[in-house]
N, C-alpha and C positions, 0 to 999 in steps of 0.2 A: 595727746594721741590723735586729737582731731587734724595736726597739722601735720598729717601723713603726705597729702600733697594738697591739696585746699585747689588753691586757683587752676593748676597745671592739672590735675584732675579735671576737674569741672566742664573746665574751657577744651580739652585734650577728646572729649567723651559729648562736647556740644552739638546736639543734633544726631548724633550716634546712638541708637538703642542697641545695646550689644548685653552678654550673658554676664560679663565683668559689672556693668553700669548695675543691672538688677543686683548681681549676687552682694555689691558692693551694699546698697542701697539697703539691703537685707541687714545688712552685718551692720548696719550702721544705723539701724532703724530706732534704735533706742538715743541715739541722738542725733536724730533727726533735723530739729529744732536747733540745735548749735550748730549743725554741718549748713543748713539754709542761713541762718546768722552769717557763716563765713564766707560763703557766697556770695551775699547780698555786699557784706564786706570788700569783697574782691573786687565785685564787677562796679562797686563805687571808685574800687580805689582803679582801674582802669580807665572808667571813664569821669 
């Protein structure tokens, strides 16, 4: 389920504070800790 969009999120919403980004963030706050996991994931595997 975490792989709703992972990098294309993240990177789509970087530097953008919008109502999505929060409500998202909300909804997602119980896994928190794995959605940053995939992130950190991502922007490794980018750079």
């Amino acid at each position: 389920m975490s792989s709703y969009t992972g990098c294309s999120f993240y990177y789509r919403r970087r530097g953008v504070m919008i109502p999505s980004t929060m409500k998202a963030a909300r909804i997602h706050a119980r896994g928190a800790a794995h959605f940053q996991i995939e992130v950190l994931r991502c922007w490794q595997a980018r750079h």
